[in-house]
N, C-alpha and C positions, 0 to 999 in steps of 0.2 A: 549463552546470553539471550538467545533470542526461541523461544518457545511458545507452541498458541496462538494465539488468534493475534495477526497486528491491524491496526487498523490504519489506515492513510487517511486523515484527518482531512474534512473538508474546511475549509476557509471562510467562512462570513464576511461581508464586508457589512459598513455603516457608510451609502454612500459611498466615497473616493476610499476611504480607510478601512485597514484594519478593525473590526470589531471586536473588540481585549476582551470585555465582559461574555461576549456570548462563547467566542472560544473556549471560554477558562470553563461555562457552566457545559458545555457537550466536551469537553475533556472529561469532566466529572459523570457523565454520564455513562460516557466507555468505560471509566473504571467500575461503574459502580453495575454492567452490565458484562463484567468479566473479563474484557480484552488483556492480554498478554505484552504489546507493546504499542506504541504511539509513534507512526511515522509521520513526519512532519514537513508541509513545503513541494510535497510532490507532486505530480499530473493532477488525482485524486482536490489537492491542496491547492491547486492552480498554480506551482512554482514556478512554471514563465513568468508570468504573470507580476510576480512579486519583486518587489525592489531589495537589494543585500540588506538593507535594514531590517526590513518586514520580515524577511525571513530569521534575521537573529531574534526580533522582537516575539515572532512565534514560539521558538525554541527555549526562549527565556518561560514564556508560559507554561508551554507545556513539562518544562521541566520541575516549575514551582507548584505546579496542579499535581504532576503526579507524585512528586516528595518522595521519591526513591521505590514506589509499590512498581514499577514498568518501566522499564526501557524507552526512552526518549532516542527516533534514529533521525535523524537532519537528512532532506535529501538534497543533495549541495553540487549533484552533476549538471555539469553544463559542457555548452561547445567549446567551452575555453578554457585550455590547461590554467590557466594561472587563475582565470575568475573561480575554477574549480577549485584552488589551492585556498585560495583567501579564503571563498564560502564553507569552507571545510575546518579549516582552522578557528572562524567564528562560528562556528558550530560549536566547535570544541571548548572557545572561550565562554561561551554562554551555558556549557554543561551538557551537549548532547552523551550520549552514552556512545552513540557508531553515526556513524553515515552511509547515507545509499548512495553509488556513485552508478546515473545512468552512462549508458555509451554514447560521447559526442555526438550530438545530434547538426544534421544540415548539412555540414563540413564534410561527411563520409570520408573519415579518413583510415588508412589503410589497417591492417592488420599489427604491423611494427607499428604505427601510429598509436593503437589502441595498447597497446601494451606499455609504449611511452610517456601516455598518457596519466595512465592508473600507476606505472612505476612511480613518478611525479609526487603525485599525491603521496602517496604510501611514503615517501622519504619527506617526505616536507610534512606530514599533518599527523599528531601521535594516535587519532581516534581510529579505532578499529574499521574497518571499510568491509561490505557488503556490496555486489555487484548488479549492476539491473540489467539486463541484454531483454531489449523488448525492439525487435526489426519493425514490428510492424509502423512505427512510429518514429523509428532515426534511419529507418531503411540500410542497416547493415548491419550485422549475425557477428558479435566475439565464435569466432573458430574454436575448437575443441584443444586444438594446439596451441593454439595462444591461451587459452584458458590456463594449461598444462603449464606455458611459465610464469603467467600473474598468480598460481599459488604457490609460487616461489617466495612471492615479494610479502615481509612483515606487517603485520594487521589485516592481512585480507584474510577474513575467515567465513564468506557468505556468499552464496546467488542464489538471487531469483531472477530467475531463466525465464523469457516468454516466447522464445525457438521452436515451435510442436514440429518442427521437419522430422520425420520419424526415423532417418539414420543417424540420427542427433543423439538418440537417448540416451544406446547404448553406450558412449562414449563419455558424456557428461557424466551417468551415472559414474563410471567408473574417478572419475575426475574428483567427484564431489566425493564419495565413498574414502576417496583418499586425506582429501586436506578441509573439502571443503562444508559447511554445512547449506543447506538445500530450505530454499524457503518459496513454498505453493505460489503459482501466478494467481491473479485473481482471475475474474470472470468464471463461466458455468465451470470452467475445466477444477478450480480450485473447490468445489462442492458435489463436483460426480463424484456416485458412492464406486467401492469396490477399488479405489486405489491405494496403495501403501503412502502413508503418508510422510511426509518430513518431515522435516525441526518444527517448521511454523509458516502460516498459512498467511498469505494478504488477504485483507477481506476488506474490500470497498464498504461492503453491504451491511458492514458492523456499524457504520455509520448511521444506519438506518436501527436496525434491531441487535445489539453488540451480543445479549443473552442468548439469543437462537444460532448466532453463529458460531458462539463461543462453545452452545450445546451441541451444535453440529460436529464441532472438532473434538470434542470431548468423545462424541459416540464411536465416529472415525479411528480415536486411538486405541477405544475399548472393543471394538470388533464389532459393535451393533449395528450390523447390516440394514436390515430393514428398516431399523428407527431413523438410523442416518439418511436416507433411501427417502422417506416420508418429510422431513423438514429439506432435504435436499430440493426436491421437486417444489417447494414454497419460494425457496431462492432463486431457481433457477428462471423458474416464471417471472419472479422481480427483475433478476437483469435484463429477461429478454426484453421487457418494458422499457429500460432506462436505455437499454442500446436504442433507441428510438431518436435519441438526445444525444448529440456530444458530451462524452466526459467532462466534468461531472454535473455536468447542466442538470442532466434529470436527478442525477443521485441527491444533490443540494435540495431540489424540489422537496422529491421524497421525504429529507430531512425536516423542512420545516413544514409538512404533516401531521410529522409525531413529535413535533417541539417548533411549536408555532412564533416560539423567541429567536428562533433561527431565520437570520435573513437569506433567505436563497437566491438571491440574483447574482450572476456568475458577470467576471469580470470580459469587457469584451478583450479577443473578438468573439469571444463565447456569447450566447442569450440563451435567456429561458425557454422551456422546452414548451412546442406547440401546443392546441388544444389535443391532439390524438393524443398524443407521446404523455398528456397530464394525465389524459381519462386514464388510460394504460399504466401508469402506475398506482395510480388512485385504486382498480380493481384489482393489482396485485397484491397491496395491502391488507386488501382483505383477509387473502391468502395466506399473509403472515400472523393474522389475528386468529386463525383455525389452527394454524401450526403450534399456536400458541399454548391454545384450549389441550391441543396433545399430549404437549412437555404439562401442563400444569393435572393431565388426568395420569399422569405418573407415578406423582407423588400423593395421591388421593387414597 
């Protein structure tokens, strides 16, 4: 289902609201710059942030924007089994294709907890589920053993993993290799050359350039080291920039950059990113615009 580049949709607001019109035109801009699928409502998406509505109201667009060409995934995890169950199932009525289900965040609850959890869902909601374990951010690690019985449970067919503990690996690897499919974390780790890749890659940054990241994974699956290697080192300079910013303060920024229709004011307690953190990505753009000149002396 899930293959290529996804991208985790950034959010526009109008003021207090939802911006439908600008949404729907950077939907079409992802497809039309290659992305593989459309995650919706996430970190990236500000989905704290967003009220149950807003997020069905997202998911109805992006599913009318893309008209079956990608995969539409709702990211519908919360700290609340049950808000989790609803947000999931109106996902579902709205046409999402999957959902991302993060690990309860705030609550740290246990191990059997996490499992209870996701079991929950997976019985109550028919949409395929995809798992997010990111500690640094809910401050507690799905175990490799619990992992080992949530791919027990029906419709779970995905993680993206953002755990780098390195006695981690070898165990997931084997976990996923079994049941599960494997979907890249974003940040530098998901564009350093020289790694075997997976299903399919998050990419924040497609948001910004969707063509070069989507070339990035293209060379990645085709073995082109060094080309990969050379647009990799464009990206990687751009995050360090954006990390400058809280998620996705600066990446919004960056956005209405290169699509001036884009309103980048992030919703608080987020703000816009200072004058360093602008300069900073302002000259890493540039960077993407050399990248560019590369991919286009290719086909010359």
């Amino acid at each position: 289902m899930l293959r290529g580049t996804l991208v985790p949709l950034v959010t526009p607001f109008l003021g207090a609201a939802v911006d439908a019109d600008s949404y729907a035109d950077h939907i079409e801009r992802m497809l039309a710059g290659g992305v593989g699928g459309l995650v919706v409502g996430g970190i990236v998406g500000e989905g704290p942030t967003l009220a149950p509505a807003e997020l069905v109201r997202l998911v109805h667009i992006a599913v009318a924007v893309a008209n079956r060409r990608v995969p539409v995934i709702a990211a519908t995890g919360t700290h609340c089994t049950a808000t989790t169950i609803q947000a999931t199932q109106a996902a579902a009525d709205a046409g999402a294709a999957a959902a991302l289900l993060v690990t309860p965040y705030y609550n740290k609850p246990s191990q059997e907890g996490l499992f209870r959890h996701v079991e929950a869902v997976a019985k109550a909601c028919p949409l395929p589920l995809a798992l997010h374990n990111v500690p640094q951010r809910t401050n507690l690690s799905l175990a490799p053993a619990t992992l080992r019985r949530l791919v027990e449970l029906p419709g779970l067919f995905a993680l993206l993993d953002e755990d780098d503990s390195p006695s981690r690996s070898a165990a997931l690897a084997q976990v996923c290799a079994e049941r599960l499919w494997r979907i890249a974390p974003s940040g530098q780790a998901a564009f350093a050359p020289g790694l075997r890749p997976p299903r399919a890659c998050l990419a924040p940054l497609a948001n910004i350039d969707p063509r070069l990241c989507a070339s990035l994974w293209a060379k990645r699956l085709s073995g082109r080291v060094e080309e990969e290697a050379r647009l990799a080192a464009a990206l990687i300079r751009l995050q360090q920039a954006l990390d400058l910013a809280p998620e996705p303060a600066g990446l919004k920024y960056a956005v209405s950059l290169v699509n001036p229709l884009f309103g980048h004011q992030p919703r608080l307690p987020l703000t816009e990113p200072d004058a360093d953190c602008a300069a900073a990505i302002r000259a890493a753009l540039a960077g993407l615009a050399r990248a560019h000149e590369c991919l286009h002396s290719e086909f010359m």
